[in-house]
C-alpha positions as CSV (number, residue, x, y, z in Angstrom):
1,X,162.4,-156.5,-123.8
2,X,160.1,-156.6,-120.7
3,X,159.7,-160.3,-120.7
4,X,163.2,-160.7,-121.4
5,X,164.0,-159.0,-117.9
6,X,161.6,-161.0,-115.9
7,X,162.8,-164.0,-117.2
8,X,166.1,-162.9,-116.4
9,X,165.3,-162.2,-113.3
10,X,163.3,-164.9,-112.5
11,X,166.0,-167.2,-114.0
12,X,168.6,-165.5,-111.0
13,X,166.1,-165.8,-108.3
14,X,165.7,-169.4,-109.3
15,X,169.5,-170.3,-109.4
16,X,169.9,-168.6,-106.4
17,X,167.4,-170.3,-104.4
18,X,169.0,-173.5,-106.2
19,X,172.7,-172.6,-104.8
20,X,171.2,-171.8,-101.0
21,X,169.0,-175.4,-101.2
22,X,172.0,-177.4,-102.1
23,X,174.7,-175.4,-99.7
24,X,172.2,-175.9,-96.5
25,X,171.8,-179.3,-96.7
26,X,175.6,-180.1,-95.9
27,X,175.4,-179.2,-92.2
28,X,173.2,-182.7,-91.8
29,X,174.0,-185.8,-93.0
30,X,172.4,-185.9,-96.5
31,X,173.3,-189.5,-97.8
32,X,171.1,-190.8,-94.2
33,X,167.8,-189.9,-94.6
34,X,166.9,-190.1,-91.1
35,X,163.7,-189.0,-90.1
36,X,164.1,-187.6,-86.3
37,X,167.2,-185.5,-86.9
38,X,165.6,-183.4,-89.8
39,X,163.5,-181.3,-87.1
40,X,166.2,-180.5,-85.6
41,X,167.2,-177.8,-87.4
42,X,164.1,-176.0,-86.7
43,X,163.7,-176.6,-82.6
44,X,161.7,-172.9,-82.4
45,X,159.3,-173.1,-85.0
46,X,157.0,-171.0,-84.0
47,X,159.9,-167.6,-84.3
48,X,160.1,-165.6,-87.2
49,X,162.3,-166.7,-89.7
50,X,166.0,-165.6,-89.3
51,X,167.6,-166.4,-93.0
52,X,166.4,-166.2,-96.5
53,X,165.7,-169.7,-97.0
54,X,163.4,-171.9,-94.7
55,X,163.1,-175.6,-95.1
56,X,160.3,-177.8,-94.8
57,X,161.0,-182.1,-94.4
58,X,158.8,-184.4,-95.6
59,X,159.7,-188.0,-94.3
60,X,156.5,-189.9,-95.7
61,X,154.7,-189.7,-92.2
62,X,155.1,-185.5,-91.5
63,X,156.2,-182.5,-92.2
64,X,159.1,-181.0,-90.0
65,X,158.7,-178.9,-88.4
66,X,154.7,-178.9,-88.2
67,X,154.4,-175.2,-87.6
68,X,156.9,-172.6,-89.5
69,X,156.9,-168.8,-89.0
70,X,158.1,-167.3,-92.3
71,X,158.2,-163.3,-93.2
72,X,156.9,-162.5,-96.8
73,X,158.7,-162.6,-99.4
74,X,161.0,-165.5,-97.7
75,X,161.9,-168.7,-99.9
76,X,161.1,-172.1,-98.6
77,X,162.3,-175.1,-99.7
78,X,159.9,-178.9,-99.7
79,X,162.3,-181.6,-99.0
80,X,161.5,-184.7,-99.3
81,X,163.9,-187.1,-97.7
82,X,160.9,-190.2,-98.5
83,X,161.0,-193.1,-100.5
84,X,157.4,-191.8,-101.9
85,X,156.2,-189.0,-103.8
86,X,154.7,-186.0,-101.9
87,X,152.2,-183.6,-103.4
88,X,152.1,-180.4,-101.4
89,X,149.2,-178.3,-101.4
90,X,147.5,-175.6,-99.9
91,X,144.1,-176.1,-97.8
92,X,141.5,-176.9,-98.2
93,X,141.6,-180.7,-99.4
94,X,140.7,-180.9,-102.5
95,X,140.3,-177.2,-103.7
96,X,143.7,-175.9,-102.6
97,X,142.6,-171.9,-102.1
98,X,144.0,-170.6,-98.9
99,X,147.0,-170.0,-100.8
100,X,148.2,-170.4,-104.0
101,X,152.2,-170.1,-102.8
102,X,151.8,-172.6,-101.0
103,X,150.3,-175.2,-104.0
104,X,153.7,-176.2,-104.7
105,X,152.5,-179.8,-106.3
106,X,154.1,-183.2,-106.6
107,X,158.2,-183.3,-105.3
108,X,159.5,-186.6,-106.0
109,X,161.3,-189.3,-103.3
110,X,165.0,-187.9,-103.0
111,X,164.1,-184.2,-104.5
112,X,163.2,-181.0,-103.5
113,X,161.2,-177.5,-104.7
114,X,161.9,-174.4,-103.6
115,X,159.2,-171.4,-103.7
116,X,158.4,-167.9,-102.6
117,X,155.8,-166.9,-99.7
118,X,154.1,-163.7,-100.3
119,X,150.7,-163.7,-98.6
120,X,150.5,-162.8,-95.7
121,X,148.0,-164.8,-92.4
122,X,148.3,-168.6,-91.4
123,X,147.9,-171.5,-93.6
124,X,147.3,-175.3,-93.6
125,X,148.7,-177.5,-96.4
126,X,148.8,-181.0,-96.8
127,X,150.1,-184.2,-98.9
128,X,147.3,-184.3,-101.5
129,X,148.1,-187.9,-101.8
130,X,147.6,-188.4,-98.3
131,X,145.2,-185.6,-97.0
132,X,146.2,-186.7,-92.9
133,X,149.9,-185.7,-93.2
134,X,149.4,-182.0,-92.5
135,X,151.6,-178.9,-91.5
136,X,150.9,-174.5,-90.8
137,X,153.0,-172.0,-92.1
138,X,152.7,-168.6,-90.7
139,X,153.5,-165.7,-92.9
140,X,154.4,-162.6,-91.7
């Protein structure tokens, strides 16, 4: 009955972060995958986090924004607007231990992943596939 719960649970926190990813996007033009207008979004991105869903672009040369201020506990989605695969992962290159929230793994060209931060300090993450292509995220 326990694990019935948590699944349940997990299975509402997941649709819901689902229904949030897909109703942000419309306030930018989603069928141009442009790569300058995605930061945009996120001009202060060094501020503490203001909604419950924070978004991180991947546009096959950078992450956008490079620096994000999160609160635990706060769901942030990987978006890649490429035409290449992304693999996101925690530092350091190739262990991936600073933290495991962030070890989010490959997100296809076109798609997106959505996850929960919990731990709190600042961490470094990277395209495994391209080590150089690096961003911070500051959990609070």
């Amino acid at each position: 009955m326990k694990a019935f719960i948590i699944g349940l649970i997990a299975v509402v926190i997941i649709g819901g972060g689902y229904l949030l990813m897909h109703k942000s996007p419309s306030k930018t033009a989603t069928t141009t995958p442009s790569t300058s207008s995605q930061s945009q979004s996120s001009t202060p991105s060094s501020t503490p986090s203001q909604s419950a869903v924070d978004t991180i672009t991947f546009d096959g040369n950078q992450f956008s924004p490079a620096t994000l201020t999160v609160k635990s506990g706060t769901m942030v989605t990987i978006k890649n607007t490429s035409s290449q695969d992304v693999q996101m992962q925690s530092n350091p290159h190739p262990t991936h231990t600073d933290d495991n929230d962030l070890n989010v793994g490959l997100v296809a060209a076109g798609q997106s992943k959505t996850f929960t931060v919990t731990k709190t300090g600042s961490f470094g993450y990277h395209d495994h596939l391209d080590p150089s292509i690096q961003g911070k995220i500051t959990i609070e």
